[in-house]
C-alpha positions in Angstrom: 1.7 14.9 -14.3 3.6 16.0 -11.5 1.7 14.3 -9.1 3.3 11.1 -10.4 6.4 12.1 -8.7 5.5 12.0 -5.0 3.2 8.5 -5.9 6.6 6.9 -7.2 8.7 8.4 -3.9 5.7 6.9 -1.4 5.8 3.4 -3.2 9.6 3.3 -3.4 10.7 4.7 -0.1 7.9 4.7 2.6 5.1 1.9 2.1 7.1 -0.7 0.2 10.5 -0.7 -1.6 12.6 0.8 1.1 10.3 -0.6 4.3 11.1 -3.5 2.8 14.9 -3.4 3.2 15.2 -1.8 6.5 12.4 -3.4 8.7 14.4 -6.5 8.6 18.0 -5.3 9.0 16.7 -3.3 12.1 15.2 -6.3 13.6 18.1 -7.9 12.9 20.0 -5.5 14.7 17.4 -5.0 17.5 17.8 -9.0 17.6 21.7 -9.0 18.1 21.8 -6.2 20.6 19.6 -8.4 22.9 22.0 -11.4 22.5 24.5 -8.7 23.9 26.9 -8.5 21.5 29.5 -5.9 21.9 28.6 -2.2 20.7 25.4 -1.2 19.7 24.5 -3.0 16.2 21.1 -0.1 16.0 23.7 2.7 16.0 26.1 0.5 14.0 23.4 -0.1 11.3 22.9 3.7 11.2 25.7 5.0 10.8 26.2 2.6 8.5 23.0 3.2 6.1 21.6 6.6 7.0 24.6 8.6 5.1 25.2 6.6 2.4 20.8 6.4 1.4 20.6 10.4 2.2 23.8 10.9 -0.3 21.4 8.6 -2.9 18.6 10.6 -2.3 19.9 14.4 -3.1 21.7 12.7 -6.3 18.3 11.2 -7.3 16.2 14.6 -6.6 18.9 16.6 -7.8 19.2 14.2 -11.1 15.2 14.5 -11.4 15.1 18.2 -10.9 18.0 19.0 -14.0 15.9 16.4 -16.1 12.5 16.9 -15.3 11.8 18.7 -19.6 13.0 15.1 -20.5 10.6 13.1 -17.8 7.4 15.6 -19.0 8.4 14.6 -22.6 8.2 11.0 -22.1 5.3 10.7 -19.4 3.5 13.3 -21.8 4.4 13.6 -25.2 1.0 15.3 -25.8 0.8 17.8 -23.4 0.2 21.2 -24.9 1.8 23.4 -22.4 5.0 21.9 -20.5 6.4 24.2 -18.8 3.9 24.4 -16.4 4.5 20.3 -16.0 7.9 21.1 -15.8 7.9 23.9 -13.0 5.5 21.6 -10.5 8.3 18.4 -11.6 11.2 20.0 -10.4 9.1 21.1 -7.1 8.2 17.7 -5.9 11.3 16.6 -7.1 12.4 17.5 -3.5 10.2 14.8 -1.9 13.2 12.3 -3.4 15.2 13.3 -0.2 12.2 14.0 2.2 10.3 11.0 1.7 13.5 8.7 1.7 14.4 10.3 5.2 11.1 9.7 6.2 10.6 6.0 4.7 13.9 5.7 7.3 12.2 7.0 10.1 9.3 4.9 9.7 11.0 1.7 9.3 13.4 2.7 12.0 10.3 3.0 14.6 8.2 0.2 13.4 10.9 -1.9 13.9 11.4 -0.8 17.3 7.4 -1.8 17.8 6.9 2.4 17.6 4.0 3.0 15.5 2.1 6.4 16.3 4.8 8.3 14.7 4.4 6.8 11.2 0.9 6.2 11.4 0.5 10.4 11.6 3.3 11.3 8.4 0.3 11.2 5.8 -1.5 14.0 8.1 1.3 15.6 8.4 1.5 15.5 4.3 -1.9 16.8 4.3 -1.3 19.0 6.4 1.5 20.3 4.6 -0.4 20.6 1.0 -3.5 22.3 2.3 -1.1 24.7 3.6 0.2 25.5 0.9 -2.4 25.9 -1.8 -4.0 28.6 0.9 -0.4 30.5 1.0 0.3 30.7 -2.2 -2.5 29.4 -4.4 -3.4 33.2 -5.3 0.2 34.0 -6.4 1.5 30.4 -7.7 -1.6 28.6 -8.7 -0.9 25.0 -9.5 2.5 25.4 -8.7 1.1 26.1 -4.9 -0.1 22.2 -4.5 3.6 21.1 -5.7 5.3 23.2 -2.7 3.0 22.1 -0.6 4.4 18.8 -1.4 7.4 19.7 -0.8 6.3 21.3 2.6 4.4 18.0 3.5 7.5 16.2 2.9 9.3 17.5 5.2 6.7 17.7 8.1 6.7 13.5 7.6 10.7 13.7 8.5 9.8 16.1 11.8 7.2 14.3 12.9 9.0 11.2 13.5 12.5 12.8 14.8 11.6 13.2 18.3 10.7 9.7 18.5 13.4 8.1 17.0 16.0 10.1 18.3 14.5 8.8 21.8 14.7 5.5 20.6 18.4 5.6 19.8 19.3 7.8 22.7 17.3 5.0 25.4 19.4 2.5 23.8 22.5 3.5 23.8 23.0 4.8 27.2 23.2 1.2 28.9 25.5 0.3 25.4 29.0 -0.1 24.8 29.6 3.2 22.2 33.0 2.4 21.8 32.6 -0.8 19.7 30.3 0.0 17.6 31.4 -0.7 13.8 29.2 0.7 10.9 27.4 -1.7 9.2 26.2 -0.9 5.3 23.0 -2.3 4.0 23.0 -5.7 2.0 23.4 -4.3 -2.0 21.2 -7.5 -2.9 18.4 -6.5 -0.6 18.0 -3.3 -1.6 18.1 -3.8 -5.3 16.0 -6.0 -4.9 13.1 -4.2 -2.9 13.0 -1.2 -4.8 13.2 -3.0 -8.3 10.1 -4.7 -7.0 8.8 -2.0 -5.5 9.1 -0.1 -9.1 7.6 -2.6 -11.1 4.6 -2.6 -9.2 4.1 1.2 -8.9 4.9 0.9 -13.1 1.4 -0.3 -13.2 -0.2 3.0 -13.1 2.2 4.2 -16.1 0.9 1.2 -18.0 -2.7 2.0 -17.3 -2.2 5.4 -17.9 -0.1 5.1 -21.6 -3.3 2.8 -22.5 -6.1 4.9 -21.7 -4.3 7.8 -23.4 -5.6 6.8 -26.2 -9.6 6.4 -25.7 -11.8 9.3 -25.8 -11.9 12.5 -23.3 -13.0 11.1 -19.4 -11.9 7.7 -19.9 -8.9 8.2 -18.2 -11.0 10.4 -14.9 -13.7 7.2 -14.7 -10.6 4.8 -14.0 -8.7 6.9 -11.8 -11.5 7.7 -9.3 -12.8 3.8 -10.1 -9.0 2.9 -8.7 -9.1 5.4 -5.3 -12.2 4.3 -4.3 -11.9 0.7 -4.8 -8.3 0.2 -3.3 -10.1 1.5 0.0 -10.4 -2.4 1.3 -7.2 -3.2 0.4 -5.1 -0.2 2.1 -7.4 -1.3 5.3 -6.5 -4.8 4.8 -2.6 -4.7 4.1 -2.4 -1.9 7.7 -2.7 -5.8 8.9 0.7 -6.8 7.5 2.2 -2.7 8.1 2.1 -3.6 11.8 2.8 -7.5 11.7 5.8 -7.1 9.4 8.3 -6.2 12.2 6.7 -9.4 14.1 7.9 -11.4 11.2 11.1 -10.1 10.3 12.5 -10.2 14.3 11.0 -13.8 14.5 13.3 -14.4 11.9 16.0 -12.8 12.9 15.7 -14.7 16.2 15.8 -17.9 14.5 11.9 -18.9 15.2 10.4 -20.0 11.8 7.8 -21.6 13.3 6.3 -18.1 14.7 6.8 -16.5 11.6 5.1 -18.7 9.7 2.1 -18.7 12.0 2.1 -15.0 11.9 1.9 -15.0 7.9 -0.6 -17.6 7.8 -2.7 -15.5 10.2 -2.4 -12.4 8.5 -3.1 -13.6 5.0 -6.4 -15.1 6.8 -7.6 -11.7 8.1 -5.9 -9.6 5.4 -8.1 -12.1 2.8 -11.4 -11.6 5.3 -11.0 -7.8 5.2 -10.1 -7.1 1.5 -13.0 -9.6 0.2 -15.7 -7.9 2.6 -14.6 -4.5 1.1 -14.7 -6.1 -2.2 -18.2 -7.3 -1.6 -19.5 -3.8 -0.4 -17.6 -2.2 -3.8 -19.9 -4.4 -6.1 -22.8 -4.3 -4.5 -23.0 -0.3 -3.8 -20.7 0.8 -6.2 -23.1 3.3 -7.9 -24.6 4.4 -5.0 -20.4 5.2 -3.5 -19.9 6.6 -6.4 -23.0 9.4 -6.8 -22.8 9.8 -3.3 -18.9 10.9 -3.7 -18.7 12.3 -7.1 -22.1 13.3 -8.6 -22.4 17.3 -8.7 -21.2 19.6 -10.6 -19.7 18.3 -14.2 -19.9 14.7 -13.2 -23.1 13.8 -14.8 -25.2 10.8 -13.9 -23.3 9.1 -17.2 -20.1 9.1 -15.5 -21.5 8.0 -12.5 -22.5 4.6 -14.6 -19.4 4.4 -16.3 -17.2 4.7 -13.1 -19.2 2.5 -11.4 -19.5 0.1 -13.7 -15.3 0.3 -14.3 -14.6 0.3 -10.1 -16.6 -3.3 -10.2 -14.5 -4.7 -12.4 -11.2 -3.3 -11.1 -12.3 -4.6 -7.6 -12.0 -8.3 -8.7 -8.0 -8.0 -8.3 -8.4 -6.4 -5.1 -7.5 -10.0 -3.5 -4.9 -9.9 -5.6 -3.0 -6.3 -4.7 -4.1 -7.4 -1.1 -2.1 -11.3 -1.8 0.6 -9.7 -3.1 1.7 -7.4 -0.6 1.4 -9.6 2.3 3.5 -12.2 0.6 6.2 -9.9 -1.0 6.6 -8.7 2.7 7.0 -12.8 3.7 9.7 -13.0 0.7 11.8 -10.4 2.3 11.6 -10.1 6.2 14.7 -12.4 6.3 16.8 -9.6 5.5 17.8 -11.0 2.2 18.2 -10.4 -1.4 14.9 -11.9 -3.6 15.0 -11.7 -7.2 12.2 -14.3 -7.1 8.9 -11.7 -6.4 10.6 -9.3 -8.6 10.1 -12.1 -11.4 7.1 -12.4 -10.2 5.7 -8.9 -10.2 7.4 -8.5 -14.0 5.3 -11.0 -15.0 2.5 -9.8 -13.7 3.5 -6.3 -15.4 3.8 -8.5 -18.6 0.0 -10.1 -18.3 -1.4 -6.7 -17.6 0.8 -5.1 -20.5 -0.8 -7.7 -23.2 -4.0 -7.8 -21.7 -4.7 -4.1 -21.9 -3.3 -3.8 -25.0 -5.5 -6.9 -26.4 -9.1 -5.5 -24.3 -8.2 -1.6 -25.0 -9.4 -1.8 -28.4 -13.1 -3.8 -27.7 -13.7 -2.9 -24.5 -11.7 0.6 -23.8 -11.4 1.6 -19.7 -13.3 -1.8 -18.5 -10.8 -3.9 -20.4 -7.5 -2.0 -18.8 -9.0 -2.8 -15.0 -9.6 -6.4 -16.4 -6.1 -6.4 -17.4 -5.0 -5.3 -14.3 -6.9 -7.4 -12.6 -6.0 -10.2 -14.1 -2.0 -9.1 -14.0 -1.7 -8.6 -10.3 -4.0 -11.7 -9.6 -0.9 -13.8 -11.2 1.5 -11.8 -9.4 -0.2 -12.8 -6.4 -0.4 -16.9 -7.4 3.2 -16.9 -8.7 4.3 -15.4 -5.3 1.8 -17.8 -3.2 3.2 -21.1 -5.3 6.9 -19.9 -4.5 6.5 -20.3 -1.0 8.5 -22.4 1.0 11.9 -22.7 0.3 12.3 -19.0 -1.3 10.0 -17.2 1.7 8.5 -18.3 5.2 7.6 -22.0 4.7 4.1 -21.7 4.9 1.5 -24.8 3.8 0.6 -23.1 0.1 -2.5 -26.0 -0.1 -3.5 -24.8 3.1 -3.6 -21.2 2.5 -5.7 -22.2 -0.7 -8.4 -23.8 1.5 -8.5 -20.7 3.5 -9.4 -18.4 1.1 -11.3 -20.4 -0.5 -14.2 -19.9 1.9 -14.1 -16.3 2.4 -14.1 -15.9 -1.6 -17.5 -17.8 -1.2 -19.0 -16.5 1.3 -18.1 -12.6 -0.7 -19.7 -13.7 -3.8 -22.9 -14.3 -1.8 -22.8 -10.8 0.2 -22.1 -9.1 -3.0 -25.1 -10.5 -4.8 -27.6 -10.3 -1.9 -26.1 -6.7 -0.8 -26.7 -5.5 -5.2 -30.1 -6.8 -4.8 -31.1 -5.1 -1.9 -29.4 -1.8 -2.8 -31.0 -2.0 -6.4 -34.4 -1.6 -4.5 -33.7 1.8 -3.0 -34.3 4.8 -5.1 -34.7 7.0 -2.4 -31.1 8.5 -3.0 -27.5 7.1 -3.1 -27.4 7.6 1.0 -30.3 5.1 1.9 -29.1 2.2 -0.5 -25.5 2.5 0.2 -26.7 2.2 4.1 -29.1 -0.7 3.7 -26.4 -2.3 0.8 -23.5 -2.2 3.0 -25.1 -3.3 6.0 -26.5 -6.8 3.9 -23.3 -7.0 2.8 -22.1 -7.2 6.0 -24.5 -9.4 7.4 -24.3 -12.4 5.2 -20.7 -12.3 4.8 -20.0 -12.7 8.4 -23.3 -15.5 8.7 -21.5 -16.9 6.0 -18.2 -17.0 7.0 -19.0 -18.6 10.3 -20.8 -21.3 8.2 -17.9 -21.9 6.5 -15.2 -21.7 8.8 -13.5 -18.9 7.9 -10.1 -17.9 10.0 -10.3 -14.1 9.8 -14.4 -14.4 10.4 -14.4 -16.7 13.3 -11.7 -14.7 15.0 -13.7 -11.2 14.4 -16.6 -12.5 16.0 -14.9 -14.3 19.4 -13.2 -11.2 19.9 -16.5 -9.1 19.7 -18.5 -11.7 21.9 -15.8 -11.3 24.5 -16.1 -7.6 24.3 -19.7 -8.0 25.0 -19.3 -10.1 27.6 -17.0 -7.4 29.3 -19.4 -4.6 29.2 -21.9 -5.4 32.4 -18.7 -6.3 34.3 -17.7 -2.6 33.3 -20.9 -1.0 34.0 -21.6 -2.4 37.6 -17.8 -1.1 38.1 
């Protein structure tokens, strides 16, 4: 119940909502400062934001922390003992203010092209956890995993001080000091990113609130079906973590024509990466699964059931992957966008209906077909708003694109199921010989078809090759 807390805080204020806000207005700044205006406009935008957001965040935590019997109530009406809920709440309640510093951070440094620092926060958060259930888990027990959240959260904020501080400090020696004027975030913008940001986290809530209701491991099969299947998506959206910045200065600089060739290109590769993962999740899906989760409790039963519940979710996984490169398109100007919040509410409103409607007949498979189906219209309302809302990209275009590597998936899925249906030799051997098929005739395919992010993958591997005897005789 708890854990719902730091989930929310990660969405909101380090991978999307807040990213979203400050990537741009950094390269905006970072954009100005090299047209030389007078001052330093990073500094300015600093001083102008980083007060006022870390004021917002210890009201929020704060606010979360006094209320958290009221949030246990309404997230879990059923829950027979509370106060347990209640204790590890109020505990991770402090990641409000150490995750929002450290969403800052991050967006600070990645929009100064800095990227080792924010790639190593989720160790850190690890780091921090683990710690802490092997302190305290013998006096606090549960309660030991929420401090170490707490603990984690604040080891994201450390690890990325030195650099940033380096950042600022190597800037603003050869700067003017004495002009700089603090500069407040855009109202719209942010509003807008975190309402966004919100409605698509509030998918797990609906999920959750409609597989409260079906029987006793229902709820376990979709959860561990959902980590496991968003594996090719995370992979494929890292794309658009590092190209965003690219974007959003292109923008600021006034080239439209770079930025849009930079979001056609990564919706190419992102589409390429997500649909080969999606591929490999069909085809070897029981074999992941027994090979992850098959011992103890977790009978060979579950292993069906998840399996069976992780190929269905998988076939929105172009979907989550569609949607967050193009909400990232709809807001790297720096703007206000109600538009992909409408869009995302209405894919909130397709899953809502859905699930309720497929709940009843079909229980856990018919929630991941409703989200599924939800998040793929997120994604087509977002892709047909292009243009004049977003980067201008050529929406036909983009639709011929992924057209192919959709095609050449659906083969490598069905070829790599075959061959991994004929191994019985444990989940090891076919999930080897499956993913490796899978991999084979999607990229044979692809190049038969054309596809961008295929074509690409392969000229940069030939010219690797190529290298390699030049190296050696070195």
């Amino acid at each position: 119940m708890a854990w719902t807390v730091p989930e929310f805080a990660a969405t909101l204020l380090i991978e999307d909502g807040l990213a979203f806000a400050l990537i741009p207005a950094f390269s905006m700044a970072l954009a100005r400062r090299a047209q030389g205006v007078p001052g330093d406009p990073v500094r300015a935008l600093v001083a102008g934001t980083l007060p006022r957001l870390a004021l917002a965040f210890v009201a929020v935590g704060a606010l979360l922390a006094g209320i958290a019997p009221q949030v246990v109530e309404v997230l879990a009406p059923g829950l027979p003992d509370p106060a347990l809920a209640v204790d590890c709440t109020r505990i991770t309640a402090t990641c409000v203010v150490s995750f929002g510093l450290a969403g800052y951070c991050s967006a600070a440094l990645r929009a100064h092209r800095r990227y080792l620092a924010p790639a190593a926060i989720y160790v850190a958060y690890n780091v921090g956890i683990i710690t802490g259930m092997l302190v305290l888990g013998g006096q606090w027990g549960v309660r030991a995993a929420a401090a170490g959240v707490a603990v984690g959260g604040c080891l994201m904020v450390v690890v990325q001080l030195p650099a940033l501080l380096r950042e600022l400090r190597k800037k603003a020696a050869s700067g003017a000091r004495n002009e700089d004027e603090a500069r407040p975030l855009d109202t719209a913008l942010l509003a807008t990113v975190l309402l966004f940001a919100l409605c698509r986290q509030s998918q797990v809530l609906v999920e959750r609130f409609l597989a409260s209701s079906l029987p006793s491991g229902a709820i376990s099969h979709l959860n561990y079906a959902q980590k496991v299947a968003q594996m090719p998506m995370i992979l494929s959206v890292m794309v658009c973590t590092v190209t965003f910045p690219v974007v959003a200065r292109a923008l600021a600089d006034g080239d439209v024509e770079r930025a849009k060739g930079r979001v056609e290109r990564d919706l190419a590769l992102a589409a390429s990466i997500v649909l080969l993962g999606t591929a490999a999740v069909v085809a070897c899906a029981p074999q992941i699964i027994e090979l992850l989760f098959q011992r103890g409790a977790f009978t060979t039963s579950d292993t069906a059931a998840t399996a069976g519940v992780m190929r269905v979710y998988a076939l929105g996984l172009l979907g989550q992957t569609l949607t967050g490169v193009l909400a990232r398109s709809y807001f790297s100007a720096g703007r206000g966008a109600w538009y992909p919040v409408g869009a995302m509410a209405t894919g909130i409103a397709v899953t809502s209906a859905a699930g309720a409607l497929a709940v009843g007949p079909w229980g856990v498979y018919g929630i991941a077909a409703a989200n599924a189906a939800g998040i793929t219209v997120t994604a087509l309302v977002l892709l047909a708003g292009m243009g004049p809302r977003s980067v201008p990209v050529h929406v036909p275009a983009v639709l011929r694109q992924l057209a192919a590597p959709v095609l050449a998936a659906v083969a490598a899925g069905l070829a790599g199921a075959l061959v991994a249906a004929r191994f019985d030799d444990g989940p090891m051997a076919g999930l080897t010989v499956g993913g490796l098929t899978v991999t084979g005739v999607f990229l044979a395919a692809g190049r038969a078809l054309g596809v961008q992010g295929v074509v690409h993958a392969l000229r940069f591997a030939g010219s690797v090759t190529r290298r390699l005897p030049y190296v050696r005789s070195r």
